[in-house]
Structure formats: structure tokens, C-alpha cells
C-alpha positions as CSV (number, residue, x, y, z in Angstrom):
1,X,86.7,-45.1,5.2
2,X,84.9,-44.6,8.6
3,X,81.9,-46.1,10.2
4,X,79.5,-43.2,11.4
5,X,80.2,-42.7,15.2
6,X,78.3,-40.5,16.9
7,X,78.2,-38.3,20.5
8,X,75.1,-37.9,22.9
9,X,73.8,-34.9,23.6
10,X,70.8,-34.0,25.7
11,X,67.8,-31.3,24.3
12,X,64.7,-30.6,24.6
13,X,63.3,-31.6,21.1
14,X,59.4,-30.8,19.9
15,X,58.0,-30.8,16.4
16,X,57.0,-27.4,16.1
17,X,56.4,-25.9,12.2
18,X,58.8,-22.7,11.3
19,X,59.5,-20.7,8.3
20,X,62.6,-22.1,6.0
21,X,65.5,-22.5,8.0
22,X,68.5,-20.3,8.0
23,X,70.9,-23.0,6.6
24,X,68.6,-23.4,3.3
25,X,68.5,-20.3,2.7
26,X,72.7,-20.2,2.6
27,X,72.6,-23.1,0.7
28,X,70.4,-23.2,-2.6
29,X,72.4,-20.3,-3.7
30,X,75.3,-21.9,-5.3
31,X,77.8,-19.3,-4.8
32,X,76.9,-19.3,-1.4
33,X,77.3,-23.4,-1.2
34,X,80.4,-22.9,-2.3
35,X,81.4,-20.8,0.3
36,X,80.0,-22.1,2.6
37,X,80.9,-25.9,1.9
38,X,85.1,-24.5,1.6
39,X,84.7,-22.9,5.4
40,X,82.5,-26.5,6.7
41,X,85.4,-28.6,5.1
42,X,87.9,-26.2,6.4
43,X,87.0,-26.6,9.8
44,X,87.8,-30.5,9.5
45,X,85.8,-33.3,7.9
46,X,86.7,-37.2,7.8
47,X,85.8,-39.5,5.2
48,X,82.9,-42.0,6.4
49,X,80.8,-44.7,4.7
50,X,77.2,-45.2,5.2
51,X,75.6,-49.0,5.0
52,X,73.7,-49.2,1.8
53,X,75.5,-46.3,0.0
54,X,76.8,-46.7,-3.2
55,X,79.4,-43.7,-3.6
56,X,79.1,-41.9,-6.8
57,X,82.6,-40.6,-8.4
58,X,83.0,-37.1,-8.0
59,X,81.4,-37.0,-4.6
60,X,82.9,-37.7,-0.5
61,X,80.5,-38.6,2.3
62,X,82.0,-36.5,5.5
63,X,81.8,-35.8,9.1
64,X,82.5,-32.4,10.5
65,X,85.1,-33.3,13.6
66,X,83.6,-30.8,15.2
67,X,79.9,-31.9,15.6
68,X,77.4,-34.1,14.5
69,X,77.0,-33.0,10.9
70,X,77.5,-35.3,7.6
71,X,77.5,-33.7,4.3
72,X,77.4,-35.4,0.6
73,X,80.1,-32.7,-1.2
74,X,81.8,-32.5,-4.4
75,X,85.4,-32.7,-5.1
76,X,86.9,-30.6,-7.3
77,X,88.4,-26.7,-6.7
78,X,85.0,-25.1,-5.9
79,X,83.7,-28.0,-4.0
80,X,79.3,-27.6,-2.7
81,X,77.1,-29.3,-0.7
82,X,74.9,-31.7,-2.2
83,X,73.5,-33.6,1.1
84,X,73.3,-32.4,4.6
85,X,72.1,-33.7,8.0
86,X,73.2,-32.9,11.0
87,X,72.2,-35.1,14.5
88,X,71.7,-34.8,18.3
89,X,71.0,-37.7,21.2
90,X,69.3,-37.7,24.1
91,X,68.5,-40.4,26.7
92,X,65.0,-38.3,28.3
93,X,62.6,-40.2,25.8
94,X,62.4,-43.4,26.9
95,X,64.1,-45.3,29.9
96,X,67.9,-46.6,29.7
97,X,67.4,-46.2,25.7
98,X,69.1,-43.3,23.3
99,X,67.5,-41.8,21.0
100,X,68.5,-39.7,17.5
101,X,67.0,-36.8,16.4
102,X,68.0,-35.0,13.0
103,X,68.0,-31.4,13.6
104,X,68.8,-30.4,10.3
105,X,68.4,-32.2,6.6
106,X,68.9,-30.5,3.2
107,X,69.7,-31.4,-0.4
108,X,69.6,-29.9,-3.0
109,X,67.3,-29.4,-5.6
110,X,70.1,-29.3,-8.6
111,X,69.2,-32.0,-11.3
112,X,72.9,-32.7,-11.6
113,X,73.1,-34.5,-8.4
114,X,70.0,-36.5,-8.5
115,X,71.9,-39.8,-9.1
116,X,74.0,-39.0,-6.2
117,X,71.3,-37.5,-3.8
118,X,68.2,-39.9,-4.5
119,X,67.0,-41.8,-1.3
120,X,70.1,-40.6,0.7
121,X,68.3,-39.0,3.0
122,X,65.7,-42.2,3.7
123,X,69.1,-44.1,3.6
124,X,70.6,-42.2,6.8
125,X,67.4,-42.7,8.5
126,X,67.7,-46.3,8.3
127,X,70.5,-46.6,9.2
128,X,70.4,-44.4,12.1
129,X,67.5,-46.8,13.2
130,X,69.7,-49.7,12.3
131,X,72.5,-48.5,14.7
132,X,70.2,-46.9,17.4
133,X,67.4,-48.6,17.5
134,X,65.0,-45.1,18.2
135,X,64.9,-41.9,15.9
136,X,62.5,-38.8,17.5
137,X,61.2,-35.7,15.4
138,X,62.9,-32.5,16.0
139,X,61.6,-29.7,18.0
140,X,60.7,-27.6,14.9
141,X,60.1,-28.4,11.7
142,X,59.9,-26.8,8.0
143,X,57.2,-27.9,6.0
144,X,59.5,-29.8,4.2
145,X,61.1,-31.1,7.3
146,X,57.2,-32.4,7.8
147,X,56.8,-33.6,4.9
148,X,60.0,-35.7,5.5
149,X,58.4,-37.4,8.9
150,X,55.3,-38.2,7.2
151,X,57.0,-40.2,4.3
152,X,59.2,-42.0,7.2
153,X,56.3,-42.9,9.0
154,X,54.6,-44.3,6.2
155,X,57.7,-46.2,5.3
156,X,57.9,-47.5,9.2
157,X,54.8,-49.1,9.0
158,X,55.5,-50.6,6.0
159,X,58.7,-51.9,6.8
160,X,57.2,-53.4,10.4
161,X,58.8,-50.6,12.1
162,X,56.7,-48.8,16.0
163,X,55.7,-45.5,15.5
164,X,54.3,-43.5,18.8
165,X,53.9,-40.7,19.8
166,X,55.3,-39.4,23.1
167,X,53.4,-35.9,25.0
168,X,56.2,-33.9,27.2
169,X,53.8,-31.6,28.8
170,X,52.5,-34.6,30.7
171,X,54.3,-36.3,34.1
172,X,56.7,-38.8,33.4
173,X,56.1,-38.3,28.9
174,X,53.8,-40.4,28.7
175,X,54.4,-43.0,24.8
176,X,51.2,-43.9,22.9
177,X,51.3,-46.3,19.9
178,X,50.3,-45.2,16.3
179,X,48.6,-47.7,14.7
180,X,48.7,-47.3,10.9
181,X,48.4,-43.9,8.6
182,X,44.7,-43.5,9.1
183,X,44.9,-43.2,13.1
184,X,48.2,-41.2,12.3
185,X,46.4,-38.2,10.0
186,X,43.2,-39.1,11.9
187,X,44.5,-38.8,15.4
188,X,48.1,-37.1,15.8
189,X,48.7,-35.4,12.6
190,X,47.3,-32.0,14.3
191,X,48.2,-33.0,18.0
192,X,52.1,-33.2,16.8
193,X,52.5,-30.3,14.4
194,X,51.2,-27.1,14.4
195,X,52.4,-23.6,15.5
196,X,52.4,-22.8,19.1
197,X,55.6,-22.5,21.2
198,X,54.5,-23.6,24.3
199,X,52.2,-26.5,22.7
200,X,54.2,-28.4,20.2
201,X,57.9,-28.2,21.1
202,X,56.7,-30.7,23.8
203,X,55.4,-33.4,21.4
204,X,57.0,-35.6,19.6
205,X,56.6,-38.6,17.1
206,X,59.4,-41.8,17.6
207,X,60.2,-44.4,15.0
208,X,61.7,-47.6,17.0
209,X,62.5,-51.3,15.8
210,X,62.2,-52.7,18.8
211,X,58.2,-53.0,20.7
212,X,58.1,-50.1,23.5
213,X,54.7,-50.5,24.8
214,X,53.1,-54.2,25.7
């Protein structure tokens, strides 16, 4: 087993709210998983193991050689996706540091892999931070995807993690420190997500373990 490594790549990443994302909609079909999980591990996959993760029989944790994607799958003849998260880097945020941003995260809604699935996804967020010290929103989100953030904020300040918030539309992006949930909801709940193209693709929320602003 493998050690996640991972590439940098630089985008331009803003948390703006869309309808549900193409790559659900393939996906909570099972006949489409399927498919779509025999052409993903087609493609090329390695075997990798994740700090904290207990593998469940029945199940690999993989990496697509071919990008930044990791996938929770089944074994078996007719092998689906149970877990999906795929990552980018960039080092624009903040100075001479690299940060991750999950551009995509599914699972899947089947009872029959909730021992398997349950707190993966907060898992992989950890550990990103673990590993990279940063993780930034995406440039759009689902309202799922939001909903994500919002639990991962709340755990960051509970676990003595930084939580800002960083404006792109400003010279030189400007961070700003989030203090706790109520100045979050009260303050940049609304300034971070909303609907506009030209607005919220430039804003962003961080989670960071180590102190950015003195």
C-alpha cells in the first residue's frame, strides 16, 4: 500500500453555489457507477492507504494515475464507487505556502456501505490538513458541497484549527480571521456563498493549522 502523494496545480478557486454536479448525477444510478467505476479503474488506479482508515473487506482505496482523484470502490466483477474526491493545489493563496482544494467529493447514499463510507470524507480532510497544512473551498459549490464546509468549519474550531477567509477581488487577497461560528454565519456566511459569477468565485474560506495572521 501507498501513502497519498499528490501534484500542484494552479486555479482560480471561488465558492460559488451550482445546481448538482455532473458527476452525481452519473453516479447515484447504480448501473451507471458501474460503468463508470470499470472505465475510472480501467484507466489506472494504485492501491493507497489513508492515516486513520480502517479498510473494510470487500472495498480498495485508489488513486487514478492519471489525476488527483481517490475513490473508495468495491471488488468483485461489477465493481462501483462508494467514495469519491478528487484534489487540486495552488500556491496564489498565501505566500511560499500550498494549498488543497477538493474540487469534487461524493458518496453515496446506499445503506450498504455506510460502515465503509462513514466519516471518510471528514477523514481525507484531516489528513489533507495533516500533510498540507492549508485546505481552501472550491470555486463552486453544491449545496451539499456547502453544507460539507460548514460542518468542517465547525469541526476546525473545535479541534483548535484557523479558519479565514481570504477576498480575490481585492489587491494582493487580502486574509481575514473567523473567529468562531457566530461571526462565521453572522459575518461571512453570505459574503462567501451565494450565486453571482463575477462575485463569489473570488472568495474563498481556508482551514489552516498553523496561525496566518498575528
Amino acid at each position: 500500500m501507498k501513502n497519498i502523494l499528490l501534484t500542484i496545480r494552479n486555479d482560480n478557486a471561488m465558492p460559488r453555489l451550482i445546481p448538482e454536479a455532473d458527476f452525481n448525477i452519473k453516479l447515484k444510478m447504480p448501473s451507471k457507477n458501474v460503468d463508470h467505476t470499470r472505465q475510472f479503474l480501467a484507466e489506472g488506479v494504485e492501491d493507497i492507504a489513508l492515516d486513520g482508515y480502517a479498510l473494510k473487506s470487500g472495498y480498495r482505496l485508489v488513486k487514478s494515475l492519471k489525476k488527483n482523484q481517490y475513490r473508495l470502490v468495491t471488488t468483485g466483477d461489477e465493481c462501483e464507487t462508494a467514495y469519491l474526491v478528487e484534489l487540486f493545489f495552488r500556491n496564489d493563496i498565501v505566500f511560499n505556502k500550498v494549498s488543497c482544494t477538493q474540487i469534487k467529493v461524493w458518496r453515496t447514499i446506499s445503506s450498504e456501505h455506510n460502515a465503509a463510507v462513514k466519516d471518510l470524507a471528514k477523514l481525507f480532510f484531516a489528513n489533507l490538513l495533516k500533510k498540507y497544512h492549508i485546505v481552501v473551498s472550491d470555486e463552486e459549490h453544491t449545496s451539499d458541497g456547502k453544507r460539507f464546509w460548514e460542518t468542517m468549519v465547525d469541526w476546525s474550531f473545535k479541534t483548535g484549527y484557523n479558519v479565514y477567509t481570504s477576498d480575490g477581488s481585492e489587491i494582493n487577497r487580502p486574509l481575514t480571521a473567523i473567529q468562531d461560528m457566530n461571526d462565521f454565519y453572522g459575518r461571512w456566511d453570505n459574503f462567501c456563498w451565494g450565486n453571482s459569477s463575477e462575485v463569489h468565485r473570488h472568495r474563498l474560506v481556508m482551514i489552516s493549522r498553523e496561525v496566518l495572521l498575528q
